[in-house]
PDB file as gemmi writes it, atoms N, CA and C in Angstrom:
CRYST1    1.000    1.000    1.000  90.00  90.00  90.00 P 1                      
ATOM      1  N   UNK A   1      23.522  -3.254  32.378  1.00  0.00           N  
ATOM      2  CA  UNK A   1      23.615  -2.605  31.076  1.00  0.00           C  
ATOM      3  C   UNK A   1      23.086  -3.517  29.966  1.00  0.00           C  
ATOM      4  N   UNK A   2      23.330  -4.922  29.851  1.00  0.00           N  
ATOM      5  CA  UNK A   2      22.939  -6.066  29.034  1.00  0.00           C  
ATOM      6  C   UNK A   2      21.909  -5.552  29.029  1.00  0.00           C  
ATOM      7  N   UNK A   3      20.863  -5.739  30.371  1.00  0.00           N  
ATOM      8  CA  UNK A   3      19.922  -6.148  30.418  1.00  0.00           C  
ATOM      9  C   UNK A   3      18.823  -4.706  29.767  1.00  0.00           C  
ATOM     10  N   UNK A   4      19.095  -3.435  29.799  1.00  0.00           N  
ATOM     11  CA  UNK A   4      18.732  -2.104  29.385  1.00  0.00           C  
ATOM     12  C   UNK A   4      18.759  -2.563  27.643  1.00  0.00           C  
ATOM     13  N   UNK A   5      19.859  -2.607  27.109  1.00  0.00           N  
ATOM     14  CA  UNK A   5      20.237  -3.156  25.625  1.00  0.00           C  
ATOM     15  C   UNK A   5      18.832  -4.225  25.154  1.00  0.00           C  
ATOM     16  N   UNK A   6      18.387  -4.957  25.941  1.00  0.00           N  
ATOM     17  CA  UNK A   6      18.038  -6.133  25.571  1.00  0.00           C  
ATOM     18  C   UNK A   6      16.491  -5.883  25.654  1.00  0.00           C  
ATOM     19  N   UNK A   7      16.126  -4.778  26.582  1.00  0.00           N  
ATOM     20  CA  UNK A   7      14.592  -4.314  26.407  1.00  0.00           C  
ATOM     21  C   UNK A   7      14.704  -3.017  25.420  1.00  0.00           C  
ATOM     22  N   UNK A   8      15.301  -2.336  25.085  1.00  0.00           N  
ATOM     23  CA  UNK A   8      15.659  -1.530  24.037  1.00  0.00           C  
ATOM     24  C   UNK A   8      15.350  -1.975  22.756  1.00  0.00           C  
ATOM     25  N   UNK A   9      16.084  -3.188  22.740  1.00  0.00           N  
ATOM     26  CA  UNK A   9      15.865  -4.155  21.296  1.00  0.00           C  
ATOM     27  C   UNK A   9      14.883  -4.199  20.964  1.00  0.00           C  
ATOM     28  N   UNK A  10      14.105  -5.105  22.545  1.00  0.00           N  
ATOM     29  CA  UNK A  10      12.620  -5.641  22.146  1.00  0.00           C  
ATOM     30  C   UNK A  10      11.808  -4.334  22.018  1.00  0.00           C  
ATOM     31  N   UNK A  11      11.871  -3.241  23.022  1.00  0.00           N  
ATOM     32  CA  UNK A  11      10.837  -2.014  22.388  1.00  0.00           C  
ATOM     33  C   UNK A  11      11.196  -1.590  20.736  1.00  0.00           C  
ATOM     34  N   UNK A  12      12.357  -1.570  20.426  1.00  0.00           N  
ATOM     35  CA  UNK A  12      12.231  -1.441  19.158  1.00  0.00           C  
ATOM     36  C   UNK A  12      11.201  -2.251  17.508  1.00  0.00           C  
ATOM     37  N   UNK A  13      11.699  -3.278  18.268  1.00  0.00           N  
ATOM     38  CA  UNK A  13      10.899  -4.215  17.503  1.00  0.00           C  
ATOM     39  C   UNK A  13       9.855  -4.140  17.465  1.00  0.00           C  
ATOM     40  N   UNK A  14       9.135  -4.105  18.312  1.00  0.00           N  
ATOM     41  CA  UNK A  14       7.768  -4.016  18.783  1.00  0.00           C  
ATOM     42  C   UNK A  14       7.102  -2.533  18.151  1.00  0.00           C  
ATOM     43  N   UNK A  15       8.211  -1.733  18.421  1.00  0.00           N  
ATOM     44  CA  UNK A  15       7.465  -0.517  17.315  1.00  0.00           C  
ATOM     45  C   UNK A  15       7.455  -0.385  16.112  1.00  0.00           C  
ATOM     46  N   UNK A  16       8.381  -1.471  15.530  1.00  0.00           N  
ATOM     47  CA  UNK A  16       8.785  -1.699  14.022  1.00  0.00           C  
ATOM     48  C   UNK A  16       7.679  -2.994  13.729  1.00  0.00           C  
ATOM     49  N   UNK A  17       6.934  -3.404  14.474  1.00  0.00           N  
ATOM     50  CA  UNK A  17       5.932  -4.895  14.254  1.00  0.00           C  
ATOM     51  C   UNK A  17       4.562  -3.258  14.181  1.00  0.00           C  
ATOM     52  N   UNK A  18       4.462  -2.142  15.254  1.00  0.00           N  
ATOM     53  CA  UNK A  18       3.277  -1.463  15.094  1.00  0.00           C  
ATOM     54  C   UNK A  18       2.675  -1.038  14.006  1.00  0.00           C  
ATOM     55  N   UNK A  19       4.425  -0.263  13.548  1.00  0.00           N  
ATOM     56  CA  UNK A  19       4.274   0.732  12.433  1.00  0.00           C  
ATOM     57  C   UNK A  19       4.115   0.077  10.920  1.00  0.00           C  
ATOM     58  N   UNK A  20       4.356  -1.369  11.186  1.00  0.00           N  
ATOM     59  CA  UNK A  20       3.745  -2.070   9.672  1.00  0.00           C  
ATOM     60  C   UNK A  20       2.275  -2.496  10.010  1.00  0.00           C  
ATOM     61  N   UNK A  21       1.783  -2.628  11.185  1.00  0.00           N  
ATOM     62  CA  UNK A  21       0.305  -2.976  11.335  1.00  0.00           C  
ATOM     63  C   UNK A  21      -0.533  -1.534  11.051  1.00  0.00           C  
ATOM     64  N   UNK A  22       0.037  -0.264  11.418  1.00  0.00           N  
ATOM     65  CA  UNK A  22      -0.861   1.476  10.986  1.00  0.00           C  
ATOM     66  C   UNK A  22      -1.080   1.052   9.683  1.00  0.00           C  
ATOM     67  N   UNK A  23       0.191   0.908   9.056  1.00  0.00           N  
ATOM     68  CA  UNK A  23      -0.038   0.895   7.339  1.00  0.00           C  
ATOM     69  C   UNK A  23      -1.155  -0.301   7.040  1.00  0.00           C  
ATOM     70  N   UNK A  24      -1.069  -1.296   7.454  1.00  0.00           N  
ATOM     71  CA  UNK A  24      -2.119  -2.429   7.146  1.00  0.00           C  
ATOM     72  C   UNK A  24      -3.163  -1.886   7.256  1.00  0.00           C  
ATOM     73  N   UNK A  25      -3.389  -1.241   8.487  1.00  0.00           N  
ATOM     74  CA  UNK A  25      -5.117  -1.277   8.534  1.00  0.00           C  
ATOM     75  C   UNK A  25      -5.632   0.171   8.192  1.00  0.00           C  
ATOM     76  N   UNK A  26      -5.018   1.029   6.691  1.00  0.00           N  
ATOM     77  CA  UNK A  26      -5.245   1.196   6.223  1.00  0.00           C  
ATOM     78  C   UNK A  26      -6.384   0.609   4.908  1.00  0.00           C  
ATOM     79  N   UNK A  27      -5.604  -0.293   4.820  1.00  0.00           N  
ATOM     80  CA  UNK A  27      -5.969  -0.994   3.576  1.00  0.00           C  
ATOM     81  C   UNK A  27      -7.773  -1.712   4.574  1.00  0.00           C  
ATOM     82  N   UNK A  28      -8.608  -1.369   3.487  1.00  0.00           N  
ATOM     83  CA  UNK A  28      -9.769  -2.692   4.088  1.00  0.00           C  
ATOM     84  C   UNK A  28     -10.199  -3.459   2.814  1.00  0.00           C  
ATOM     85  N   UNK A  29     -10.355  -4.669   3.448  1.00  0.00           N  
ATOM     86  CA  UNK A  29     -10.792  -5.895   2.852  1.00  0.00           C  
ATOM     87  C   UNK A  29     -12.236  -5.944   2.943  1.00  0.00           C  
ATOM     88  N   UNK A  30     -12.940  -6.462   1.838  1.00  0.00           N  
ATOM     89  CA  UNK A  30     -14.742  -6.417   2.400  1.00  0.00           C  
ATOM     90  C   UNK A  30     -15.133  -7.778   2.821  1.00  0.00           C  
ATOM     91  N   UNK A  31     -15.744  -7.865   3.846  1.00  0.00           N  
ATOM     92  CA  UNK A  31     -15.654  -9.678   4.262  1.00  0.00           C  
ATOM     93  C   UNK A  31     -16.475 -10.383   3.435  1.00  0.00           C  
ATOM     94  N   UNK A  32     -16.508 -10.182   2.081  1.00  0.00           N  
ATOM     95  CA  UNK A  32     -16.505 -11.545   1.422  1.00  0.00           C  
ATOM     96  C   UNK A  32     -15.029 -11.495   0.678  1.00  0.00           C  
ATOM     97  N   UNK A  33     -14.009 -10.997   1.226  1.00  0.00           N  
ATOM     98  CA  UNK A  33     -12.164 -11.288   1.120  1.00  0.00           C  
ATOM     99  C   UNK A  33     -11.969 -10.835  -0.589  1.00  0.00           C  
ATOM    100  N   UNK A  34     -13.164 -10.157  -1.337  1.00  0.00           N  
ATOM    101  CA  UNK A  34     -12.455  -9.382  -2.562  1.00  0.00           C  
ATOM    102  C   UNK A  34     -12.225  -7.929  -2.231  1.00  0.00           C  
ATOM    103  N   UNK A  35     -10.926  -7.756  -2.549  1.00  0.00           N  
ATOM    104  CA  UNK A  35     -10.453  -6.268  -2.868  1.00  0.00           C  
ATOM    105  C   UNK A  35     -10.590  -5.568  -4.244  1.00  0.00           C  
ATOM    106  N   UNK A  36     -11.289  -4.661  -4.276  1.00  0.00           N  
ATOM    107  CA  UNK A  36     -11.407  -4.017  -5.560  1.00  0.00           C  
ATOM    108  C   UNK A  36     -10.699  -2.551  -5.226  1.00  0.00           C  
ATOM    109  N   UNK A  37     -10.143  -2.180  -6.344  1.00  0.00           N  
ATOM    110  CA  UNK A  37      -9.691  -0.561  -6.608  1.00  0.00           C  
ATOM    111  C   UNK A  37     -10.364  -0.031  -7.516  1.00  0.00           C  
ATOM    112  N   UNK A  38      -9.977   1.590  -6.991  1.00  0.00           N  
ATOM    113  CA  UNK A  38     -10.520   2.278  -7.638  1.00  0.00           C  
ATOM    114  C   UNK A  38     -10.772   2.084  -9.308  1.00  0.00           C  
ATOM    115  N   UNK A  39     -12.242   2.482  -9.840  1.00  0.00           N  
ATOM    116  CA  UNK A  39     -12.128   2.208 -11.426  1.00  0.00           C  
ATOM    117  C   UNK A  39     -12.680   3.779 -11.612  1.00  0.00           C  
ATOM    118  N   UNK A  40     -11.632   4.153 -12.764  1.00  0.00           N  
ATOM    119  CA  UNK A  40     -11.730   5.304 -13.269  1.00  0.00           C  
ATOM    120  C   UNK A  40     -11.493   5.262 -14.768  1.00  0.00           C  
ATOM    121  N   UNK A  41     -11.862   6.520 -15.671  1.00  0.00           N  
ATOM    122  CA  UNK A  41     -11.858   6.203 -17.059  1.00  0.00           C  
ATOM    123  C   UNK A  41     -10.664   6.955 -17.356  1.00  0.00           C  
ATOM    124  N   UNK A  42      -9.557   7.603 -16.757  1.00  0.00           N  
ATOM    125  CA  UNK A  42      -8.877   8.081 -17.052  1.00  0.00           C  
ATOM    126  C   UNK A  42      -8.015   8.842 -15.629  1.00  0.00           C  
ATOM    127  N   UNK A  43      -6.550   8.797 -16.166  1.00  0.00           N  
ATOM    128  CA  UNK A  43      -5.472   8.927 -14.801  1.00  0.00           C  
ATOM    129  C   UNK A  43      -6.259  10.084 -14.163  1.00  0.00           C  
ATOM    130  N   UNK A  44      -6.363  10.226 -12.730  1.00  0.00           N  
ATOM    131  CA  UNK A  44      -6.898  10.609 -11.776  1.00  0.00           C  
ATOM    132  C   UNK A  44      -5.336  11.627 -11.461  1.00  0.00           C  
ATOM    133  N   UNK A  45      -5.579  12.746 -10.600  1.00  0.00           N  
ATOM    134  CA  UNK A  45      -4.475  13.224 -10.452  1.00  0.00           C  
ATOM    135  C   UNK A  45      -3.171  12.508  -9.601  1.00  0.00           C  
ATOM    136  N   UNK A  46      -1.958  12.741  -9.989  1.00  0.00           N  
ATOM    137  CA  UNK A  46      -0.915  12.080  -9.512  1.00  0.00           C  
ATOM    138  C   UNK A  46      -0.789  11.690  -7.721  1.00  0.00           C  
ATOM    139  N   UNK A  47      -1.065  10.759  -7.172  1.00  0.00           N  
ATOM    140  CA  UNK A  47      -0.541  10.612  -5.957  1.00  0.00           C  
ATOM    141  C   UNK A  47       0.424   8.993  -6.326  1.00  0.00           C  
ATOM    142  N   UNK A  48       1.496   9.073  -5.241  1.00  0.00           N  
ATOM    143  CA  UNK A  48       2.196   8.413  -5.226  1.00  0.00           C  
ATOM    144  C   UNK A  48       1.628   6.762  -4.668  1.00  0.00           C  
ATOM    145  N   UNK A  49       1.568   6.015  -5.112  1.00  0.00           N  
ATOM    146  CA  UNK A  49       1.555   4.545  -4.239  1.00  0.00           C  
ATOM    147  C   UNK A  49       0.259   4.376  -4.988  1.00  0.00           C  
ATOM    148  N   UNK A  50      -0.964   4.900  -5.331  1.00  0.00           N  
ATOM    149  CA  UNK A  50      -2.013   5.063  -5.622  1.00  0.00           C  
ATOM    150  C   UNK A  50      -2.413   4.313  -7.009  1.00  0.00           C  
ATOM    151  N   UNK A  51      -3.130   2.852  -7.023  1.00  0.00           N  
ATOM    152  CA  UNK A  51      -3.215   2.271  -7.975  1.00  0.00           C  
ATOM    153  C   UNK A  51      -5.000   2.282  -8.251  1.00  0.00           C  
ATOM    154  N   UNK A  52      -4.994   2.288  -9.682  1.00  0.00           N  
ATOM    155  CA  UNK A  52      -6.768   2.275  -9.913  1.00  0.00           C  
ATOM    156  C   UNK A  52      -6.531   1.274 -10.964  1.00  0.00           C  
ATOM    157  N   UNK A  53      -7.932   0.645 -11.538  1.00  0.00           N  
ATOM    158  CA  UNK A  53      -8.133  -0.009 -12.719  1.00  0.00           C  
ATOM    159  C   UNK A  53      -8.734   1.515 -13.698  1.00  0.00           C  
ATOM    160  N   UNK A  54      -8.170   1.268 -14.802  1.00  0.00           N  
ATOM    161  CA  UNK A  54      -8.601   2.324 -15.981  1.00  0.00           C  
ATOM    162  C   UNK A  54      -9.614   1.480 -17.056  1.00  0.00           C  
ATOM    163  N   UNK A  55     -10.580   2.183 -17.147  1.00  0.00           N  
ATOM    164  CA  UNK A  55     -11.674   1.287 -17.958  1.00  0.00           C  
ATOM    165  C   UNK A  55     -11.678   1.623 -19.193  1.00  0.00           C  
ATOM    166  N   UNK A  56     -11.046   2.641 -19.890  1.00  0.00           N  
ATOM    167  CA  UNK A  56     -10.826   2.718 -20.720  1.00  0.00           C  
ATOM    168  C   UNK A  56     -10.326   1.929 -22.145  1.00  0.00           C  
ATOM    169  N   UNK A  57      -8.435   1.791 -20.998  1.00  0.00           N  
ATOM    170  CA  UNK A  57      -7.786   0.798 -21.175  1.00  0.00           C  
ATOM    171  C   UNK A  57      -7.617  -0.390 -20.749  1.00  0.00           C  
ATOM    172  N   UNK A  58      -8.737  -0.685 -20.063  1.00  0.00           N  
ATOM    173  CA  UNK A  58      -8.848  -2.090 -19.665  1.00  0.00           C  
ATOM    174  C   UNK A  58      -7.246  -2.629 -18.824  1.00  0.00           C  
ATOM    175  N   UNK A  59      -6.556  -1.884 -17.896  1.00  0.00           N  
ATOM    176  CA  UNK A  59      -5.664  -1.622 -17.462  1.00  0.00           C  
ATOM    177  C   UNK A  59      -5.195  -1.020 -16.246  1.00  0.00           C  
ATOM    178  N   UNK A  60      -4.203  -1.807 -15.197  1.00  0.00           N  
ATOM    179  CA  UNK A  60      -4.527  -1.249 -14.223  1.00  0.00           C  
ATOM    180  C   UNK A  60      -3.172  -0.042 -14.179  1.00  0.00           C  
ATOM    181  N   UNK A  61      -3.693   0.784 -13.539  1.00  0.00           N  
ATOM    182  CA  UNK A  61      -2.293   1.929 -13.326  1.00  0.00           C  
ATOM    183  C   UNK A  61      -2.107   1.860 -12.398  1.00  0.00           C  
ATOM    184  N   UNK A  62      -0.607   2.327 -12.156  1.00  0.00           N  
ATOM    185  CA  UNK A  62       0.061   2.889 -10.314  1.00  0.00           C  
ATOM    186  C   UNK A  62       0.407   4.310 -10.942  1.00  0.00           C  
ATOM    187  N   UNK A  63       0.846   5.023  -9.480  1.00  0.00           N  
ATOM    188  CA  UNK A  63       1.414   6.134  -9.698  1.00  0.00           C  
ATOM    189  C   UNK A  63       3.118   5.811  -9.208  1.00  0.00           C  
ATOM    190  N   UNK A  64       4.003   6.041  -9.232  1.00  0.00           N  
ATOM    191  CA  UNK A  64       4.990   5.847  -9.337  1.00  0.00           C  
ATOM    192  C   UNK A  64       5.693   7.147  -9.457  1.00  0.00           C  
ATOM    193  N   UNK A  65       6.295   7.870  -8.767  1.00  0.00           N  
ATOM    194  CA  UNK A  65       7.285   9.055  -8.796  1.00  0.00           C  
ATOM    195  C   UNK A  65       6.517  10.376  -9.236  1.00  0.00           C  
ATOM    196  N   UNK A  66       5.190  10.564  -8.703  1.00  0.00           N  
ATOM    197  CA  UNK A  66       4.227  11.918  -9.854  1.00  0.00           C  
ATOM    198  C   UNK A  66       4.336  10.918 -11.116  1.00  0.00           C  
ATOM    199  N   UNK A  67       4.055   9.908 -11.719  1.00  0.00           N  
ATOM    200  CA  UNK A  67       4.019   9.551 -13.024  1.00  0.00           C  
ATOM    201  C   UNK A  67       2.993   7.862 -13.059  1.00  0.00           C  
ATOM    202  N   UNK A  68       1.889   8.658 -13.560  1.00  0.00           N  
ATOM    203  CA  UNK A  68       0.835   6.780 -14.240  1.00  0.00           C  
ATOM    204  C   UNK A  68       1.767   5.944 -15.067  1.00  0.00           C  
ATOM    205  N   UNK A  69       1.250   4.865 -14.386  1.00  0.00           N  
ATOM    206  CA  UNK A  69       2.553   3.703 -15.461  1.00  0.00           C  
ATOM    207  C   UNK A  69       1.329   2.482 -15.540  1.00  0.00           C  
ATOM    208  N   UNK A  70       1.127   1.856 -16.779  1.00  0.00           N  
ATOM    209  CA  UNK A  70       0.513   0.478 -16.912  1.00  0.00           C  
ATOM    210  C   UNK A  70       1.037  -0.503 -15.817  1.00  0.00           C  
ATOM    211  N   UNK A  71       0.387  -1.284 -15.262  1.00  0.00           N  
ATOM    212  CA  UNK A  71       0.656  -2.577 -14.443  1.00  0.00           C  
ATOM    213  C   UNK A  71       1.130  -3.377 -15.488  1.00  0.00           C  
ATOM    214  N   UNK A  72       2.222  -3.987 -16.056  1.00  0.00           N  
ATOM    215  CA  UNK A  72       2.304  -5.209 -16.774  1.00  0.00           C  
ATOM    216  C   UNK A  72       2.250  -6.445 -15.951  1.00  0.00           C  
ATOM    217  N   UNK A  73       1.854  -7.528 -16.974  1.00  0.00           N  
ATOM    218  CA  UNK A  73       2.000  -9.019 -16.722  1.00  0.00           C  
ATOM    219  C   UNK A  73       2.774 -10.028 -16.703  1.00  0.00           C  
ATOM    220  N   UNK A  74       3.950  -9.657 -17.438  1.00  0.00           N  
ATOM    221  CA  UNK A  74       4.396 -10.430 -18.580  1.00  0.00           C  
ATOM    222  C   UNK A  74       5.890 -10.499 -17.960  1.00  0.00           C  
TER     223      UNK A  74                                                      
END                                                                             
Protein backbone atom coordinates (compact mmCIF):
# COMPACT_ATOMS: atom_id res chain seq x y z
CA UNK A 1 0.00 0.00 0.00
CA UNK A 2 3.13 2.43 0.95
CA UNK A 3 4.50 1.60 -1.96
CA UNK A 4 1.05 2.45 -4.46
CA UNK A 5 0.92 5.97 -2.21
CA UNK A 6 4.45 6.67 -3.09
CA UNK A 7 4.14 6.28 -7.04
CA UNK A 8 0.84 8.16 -6.83
CA UNK A 9 2.78 11.06 -5.30
CA UNK A 10 5.44 10.91 -7.82
CA UNK A 11 2.79 10.65 -10.86
CA UNK A 12 1.28 13.53 -9.40
CA UNK A 13 4.07 15.63 -9.36
CA UNK A 14 5.20 14.89 -12.46
CA UNK A 15 1.88 16.06 -13.89
CA UNK A 16 2.00 19.18 -11.82
CA UNK A 17 6.00 19.73 -13.25
CA UNK A 18 3.93 19.04 -17.09
CA UNK A 19 1.15 21.28 -16.68
CA UNK A 20 3.51 24.34 -15.76
CA UNK A 21 5.84 23.38 -18.78
CA UNK A 22 2.11 23.51 -21.50
CA UNK A 23 1.81 27.00 -20.07
CA UNK A 24 5.59 27.85 -20.69
CA UNK A 25 5.82 26.90 -24.05
CA UNK A 26 3.25 28.96 -24.82
CA UNK A 27 5.13 31.88 -24.32
CA UNK A 28 8.14 32.18 -27.22
CA UNK A 29 11.28 33.86 -26.79
CA UNK A 30 13.12 35.02 -30.15
CA UNK A 31 16.73 33.65 -29.98
CA UNK A 32 18.33 36.75 -29.70
CA UNK A 33 16.48 36.29 -25.78
CA UNK A 34 14.29 39.77 -26.31
CA UNK A 35 10.65 39.45 -25.63
CA UNK A 36 8.52 42.05 -27.02
CA UNK A 37 4.57 42.47 -26.63
CA UNK A 38 2.10 43.36 -28.34
CA UNK A 39 2.18 47.36 -29.32
CA UNK A 40 -1.08 48.81 -29.91
CA UNK A 41 -2.43 52.47 -29.90
CA UNK A 42 -5.23 51.78 -27.88
CA UNK A 43 -6.91 48.92 -25.36
CA UNK A 44 -7.49 46.04 -27.68
CA UNK A 45 -10.58 44.09 -26.62
CA UNK A 46 -10.67 42.66 -23.04
CA UNK A 47 -8.93 39.25 -22.57
CA UNK A 48 -7.79 38.26 -19.32
CA UNK A 49 -3.85 37.76 -18.56
CA UNK A 50 -3.24 39.68 -21.86
CA UNK A 51 -0.59 42.44 -21.60
CA UNK A 52 0.41 44.95 -24.62
CA UNK A 53 2.59 48.15 -24.66
CA UNK A 54 0.12 51.21 -25.57
CA UNK A 55 1.90 53.77 -27.75
CA UNK A 56 -0.14 56.20 -27.17
CA UNK A 57 0.46 56.31 -23.60
CA UNK A 58 3.73 55.27 -23.66
CA UNK A 59 2.47 52.52 -21.19
CA UNK A 60 2.20 49.12 -20.69
CA UNK A 61 -1.40 47.57 -19.97
CA UNK A 62 -2.69 44.12 -18.55
CA UNK A 63 -6.07 42.99 -18.62
CA UNK A 64 -7.05 42.05 -15.27
CA UNK A 65 -10.75 40.84 -14.46
CA UNK A 66 -12.44 42.14 -18.22
CA UNK A 67 -10.65 45.50 -17.12
CA UNK A 68 -7.13 47.49 -18.83
CA UNK A 69 -5.10 48.67 -15.93
CA UNK A 70 -1.61 50.74 -16.40
CA UNK A 71 1.52 48.57 -15.41
CA UNK A 72 3.00 50.82 -12.61
CA UNK A 73 6.62 51.17 -11.45
CA UNK A 74 6.78 52.71 -8.49
Amino acid sequence: MEELIKIFTELKQRIELLERLIALSKIVIPTDGKLVVDLQTADPSPENGRIYYNTTLHKFRVCENGVWKTITTT
